[in-house]
C-alpha positions as CSV (number, residue, x, y, z in Angstrom):
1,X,-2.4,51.4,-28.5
2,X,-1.1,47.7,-28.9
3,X,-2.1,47.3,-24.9
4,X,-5.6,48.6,-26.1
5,X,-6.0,46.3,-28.8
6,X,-4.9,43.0,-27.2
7,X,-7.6,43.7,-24.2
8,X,-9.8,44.1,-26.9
9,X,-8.6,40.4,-27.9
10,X,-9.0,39.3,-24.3
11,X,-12.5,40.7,-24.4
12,X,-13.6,38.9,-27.2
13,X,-11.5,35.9,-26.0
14,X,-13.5,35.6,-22.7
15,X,-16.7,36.5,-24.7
16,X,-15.9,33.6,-26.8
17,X,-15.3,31.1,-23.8
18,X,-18.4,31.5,-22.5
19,X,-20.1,31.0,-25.5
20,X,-18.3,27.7,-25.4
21,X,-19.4,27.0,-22.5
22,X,-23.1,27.6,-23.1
23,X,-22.2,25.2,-26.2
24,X,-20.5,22.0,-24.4
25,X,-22.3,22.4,-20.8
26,X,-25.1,19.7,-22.2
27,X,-22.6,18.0,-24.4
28,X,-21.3,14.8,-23.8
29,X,-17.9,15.1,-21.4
30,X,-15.7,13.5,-24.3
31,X,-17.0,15.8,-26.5
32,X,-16.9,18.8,-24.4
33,X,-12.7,18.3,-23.6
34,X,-12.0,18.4,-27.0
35,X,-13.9,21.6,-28.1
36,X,-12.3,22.8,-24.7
37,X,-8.7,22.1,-26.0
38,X,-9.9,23.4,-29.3
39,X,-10.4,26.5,-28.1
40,X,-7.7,26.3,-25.4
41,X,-4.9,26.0,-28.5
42,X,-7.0,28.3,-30.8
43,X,-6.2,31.0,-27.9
44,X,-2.3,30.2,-27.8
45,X,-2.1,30.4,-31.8
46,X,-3.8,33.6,-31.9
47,X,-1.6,35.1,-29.0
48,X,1.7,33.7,-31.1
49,X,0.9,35.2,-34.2
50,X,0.0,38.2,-32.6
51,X,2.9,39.3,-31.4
52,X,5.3,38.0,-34.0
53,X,3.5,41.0,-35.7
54,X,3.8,43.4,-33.3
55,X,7.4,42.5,-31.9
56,X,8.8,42.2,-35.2
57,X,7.0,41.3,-38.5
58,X,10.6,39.2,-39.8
59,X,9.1,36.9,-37.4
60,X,5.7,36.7,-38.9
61,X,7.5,36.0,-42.3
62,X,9.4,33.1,-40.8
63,X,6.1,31.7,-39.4
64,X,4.0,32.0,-42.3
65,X,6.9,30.1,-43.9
66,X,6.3,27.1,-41.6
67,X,2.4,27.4,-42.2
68,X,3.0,26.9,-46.1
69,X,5.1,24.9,-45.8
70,X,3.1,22.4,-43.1
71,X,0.1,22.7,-45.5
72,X,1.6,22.0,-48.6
73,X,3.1,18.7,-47.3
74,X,-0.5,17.8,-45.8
75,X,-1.8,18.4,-49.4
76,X,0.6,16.1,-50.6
77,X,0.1,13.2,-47.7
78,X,-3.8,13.0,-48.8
79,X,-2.4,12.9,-52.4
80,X,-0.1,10.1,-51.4
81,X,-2.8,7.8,-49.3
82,X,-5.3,7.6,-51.9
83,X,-2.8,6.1,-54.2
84,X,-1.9,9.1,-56.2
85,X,-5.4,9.0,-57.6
86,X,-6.9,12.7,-59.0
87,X,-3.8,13.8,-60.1
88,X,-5.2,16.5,-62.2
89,X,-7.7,17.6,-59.3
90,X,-4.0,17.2,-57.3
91,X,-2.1,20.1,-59.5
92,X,-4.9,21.8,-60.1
93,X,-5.1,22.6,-56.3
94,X,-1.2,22.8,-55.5
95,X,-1.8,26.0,-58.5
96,X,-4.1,27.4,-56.6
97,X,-2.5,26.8,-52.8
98,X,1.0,28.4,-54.6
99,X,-0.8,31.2,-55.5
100,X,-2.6,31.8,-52.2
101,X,0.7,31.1,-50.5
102,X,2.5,33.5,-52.0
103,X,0.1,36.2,-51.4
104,X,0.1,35.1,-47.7
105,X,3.8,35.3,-48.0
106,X,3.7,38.7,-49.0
107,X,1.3,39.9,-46.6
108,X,4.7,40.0,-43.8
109,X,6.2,42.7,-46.2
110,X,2.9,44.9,-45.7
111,X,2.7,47.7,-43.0
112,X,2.2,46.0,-39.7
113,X,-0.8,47.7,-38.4
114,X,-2.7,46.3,-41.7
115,X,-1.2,42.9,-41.4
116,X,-2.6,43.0,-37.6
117,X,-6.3,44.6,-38.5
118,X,-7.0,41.7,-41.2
119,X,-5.1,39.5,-38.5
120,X,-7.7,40.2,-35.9
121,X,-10.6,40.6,-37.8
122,X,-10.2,36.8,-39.2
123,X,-9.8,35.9,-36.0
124,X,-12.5,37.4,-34.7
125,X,-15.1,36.0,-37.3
126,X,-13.1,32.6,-37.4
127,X,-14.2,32.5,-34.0
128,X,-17.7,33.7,-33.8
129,X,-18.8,32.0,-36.9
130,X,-17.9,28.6,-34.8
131,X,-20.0,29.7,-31.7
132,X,-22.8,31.3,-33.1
133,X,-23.3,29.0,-36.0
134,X,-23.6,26.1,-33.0
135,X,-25.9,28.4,-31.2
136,X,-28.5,29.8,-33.6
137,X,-27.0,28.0,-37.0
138,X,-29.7,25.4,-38.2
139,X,-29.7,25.6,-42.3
140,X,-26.9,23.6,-43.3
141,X,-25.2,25.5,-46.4
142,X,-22.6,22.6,-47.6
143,X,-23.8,19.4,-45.9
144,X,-21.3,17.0,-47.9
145,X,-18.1,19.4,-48.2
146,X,-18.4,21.1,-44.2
147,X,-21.9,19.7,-41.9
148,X,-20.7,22.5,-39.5
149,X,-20.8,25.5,-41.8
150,X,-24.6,26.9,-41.5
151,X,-26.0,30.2,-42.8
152,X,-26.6,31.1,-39.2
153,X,-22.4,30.9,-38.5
154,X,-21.3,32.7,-41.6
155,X,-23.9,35.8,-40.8
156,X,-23.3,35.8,-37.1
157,X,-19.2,35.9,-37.2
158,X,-19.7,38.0,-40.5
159,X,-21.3,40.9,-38.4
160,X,-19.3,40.3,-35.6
161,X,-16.0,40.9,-37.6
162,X,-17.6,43.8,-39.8
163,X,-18.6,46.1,-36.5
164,X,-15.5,44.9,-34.4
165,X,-13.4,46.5,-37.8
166,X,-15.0,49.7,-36.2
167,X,-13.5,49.1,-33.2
168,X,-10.0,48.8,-34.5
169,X,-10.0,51.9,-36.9
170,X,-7.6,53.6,-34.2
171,X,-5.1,50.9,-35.1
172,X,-5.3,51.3,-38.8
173,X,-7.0,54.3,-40.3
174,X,-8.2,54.5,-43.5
175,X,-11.0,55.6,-45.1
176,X,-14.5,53.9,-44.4
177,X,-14.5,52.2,-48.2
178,X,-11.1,50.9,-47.5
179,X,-11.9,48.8,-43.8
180,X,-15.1,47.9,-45.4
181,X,-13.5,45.9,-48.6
182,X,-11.0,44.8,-46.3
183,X,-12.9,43.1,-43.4
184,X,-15.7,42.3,-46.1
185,X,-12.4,40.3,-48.2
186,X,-10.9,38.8,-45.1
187,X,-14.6,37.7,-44.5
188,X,-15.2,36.3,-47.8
189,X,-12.0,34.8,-48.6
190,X,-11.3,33.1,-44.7
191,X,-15.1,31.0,-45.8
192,X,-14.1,30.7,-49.0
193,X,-10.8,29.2,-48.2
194,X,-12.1,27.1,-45.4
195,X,-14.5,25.5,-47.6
196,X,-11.7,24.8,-50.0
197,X,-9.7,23.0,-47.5
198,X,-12.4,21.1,-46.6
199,X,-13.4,20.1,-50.1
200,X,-9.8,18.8,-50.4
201,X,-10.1,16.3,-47.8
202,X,-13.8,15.3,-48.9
203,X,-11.8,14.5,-52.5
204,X,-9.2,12.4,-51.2
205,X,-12.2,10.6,-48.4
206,X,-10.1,12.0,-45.4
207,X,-11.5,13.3,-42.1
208,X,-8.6,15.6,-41.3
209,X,-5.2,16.5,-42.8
210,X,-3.9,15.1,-40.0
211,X,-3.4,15.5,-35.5
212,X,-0.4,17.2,-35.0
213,X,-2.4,20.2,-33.6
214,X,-4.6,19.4,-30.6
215,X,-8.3,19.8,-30.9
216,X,-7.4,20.7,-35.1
217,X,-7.2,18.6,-37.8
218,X,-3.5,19.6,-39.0
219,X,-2.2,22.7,-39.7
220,X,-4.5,23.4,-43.3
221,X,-7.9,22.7,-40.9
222,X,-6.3,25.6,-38.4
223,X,-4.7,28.0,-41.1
224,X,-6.7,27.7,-44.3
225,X,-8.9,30.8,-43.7
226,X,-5.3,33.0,-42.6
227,X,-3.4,32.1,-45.6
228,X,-6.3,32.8,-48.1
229,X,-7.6,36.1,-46.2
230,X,-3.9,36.9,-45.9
231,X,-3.7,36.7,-49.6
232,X,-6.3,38.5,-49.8
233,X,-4.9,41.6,-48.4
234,X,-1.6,41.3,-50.5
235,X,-3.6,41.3,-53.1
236,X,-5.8,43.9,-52.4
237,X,-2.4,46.4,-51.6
238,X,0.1,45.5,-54.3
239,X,-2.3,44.9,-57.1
240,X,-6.1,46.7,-56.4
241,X,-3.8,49.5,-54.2
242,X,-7.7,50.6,-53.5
């Protein structure tokens, strides 16, 4: 079953490569190599995370534990360059990130088939959302906050991730009302927390978190949508229990 899934990863892997490619083939070549090693690291991250899930899910804990603990001192760092100015703007989103992040933290205690369905259907519109929102995305839905977000992106990755949650009903089968609030939450809440992240830099005049991930713009720019989807889901089975 785990063999099945991860070709179904490859699949969509490869699909999404050549979308890149259709995307940076009349790009300039600077340009190009770094949506190239964009997606080049995007692919290692995914395969990492994947199977700390399905080795053993201790490991997922321990790295969901570095992610929360990488974005929390990036929040800080933008808090710390502008001065320490917005300080109630500051706590107000450290709240908010503690809350998420302990939802996401909670997530690694959930059954490991439902940790790796909402796992691979973020991925899976985290990806698509890029390519097709840069293929057929034109309206612009938060110019100031993300240019890069466009209607186009958020409906093409959306339906992407909703029928590839068919696809992976085998791996964790439920009833139909149950994937559909899932992958529609993971959906929801991987924009939603994305568009946070970004707001947060827009607030404190930074471009990016910071460059310790190549091709990302820190570990908040790369795991925003995971931690608040993966909160998500916690929420969803210790609180909802729909």
């Amino acid at each position: 079953m785990i063999h099945t899934i991860y070709y179904i990863i490859l699949s969509y892997f490869l699909l999404g490569g050549f979308g890149f490619y259709c995307i940076n083939r009349k790009k300039d070549a600077e340009i190009a190599r770094k949506s190239y090693t964009k997606f080049g690291v995007y692919f290692i991250i995914v395969n990492i995370l994947f199977f700390s899930i399905v080795t053993n899910p201790i490991a997922f804990r321990y790295l969901s534990i570095l992610i929360i603990g990488a974005g929390l001192a990036e929040l800080f760092r933008l808090f710390q360059k502008s001065g320490f100015r917005n300080k109630r703007f500051y706590f107000f989103s450290f709240v908010v990130y503690g809350i998420l992040s302990y939802g996401f933290f909670l997530l690694g205690a959930l059954q490991k088939e439902l940790i790796l369905f909402s796992f691979i259907v973020l991925s899976i519109f985290d990806s698509f959302s890029q390519i097709t929102g840069q293929l057929l995305g034109h309206r612009k839905l938060f110019p100031k906050v993300s240019p890069n977000k466009t209607l186009g992106g958020l409906i093409g990755g959306g339906i992407i991730a909703f029928g590839s949650s068919f696809l992976l009903y085998s791996l964790y089968p439920v009833s139909v009302a149950k994937s559909i609030l899932l992958t529609v939450g993971v959906v929801f809440f991987a924009f939603t927390g994305d568009l946070a992240a970004s707001f947060y830099k827009r607030k404190f005049n930074a471009k990016d978190y910071n460059h310790i991930i190549p091709g990302h713009g820190g570990f908040l720019d790369r795991f925003d949508s995971l931690i608040a989807s993966g909160a998500w889901v916690a929420f969803n089975e210790y609180v909802l229990k729909f």
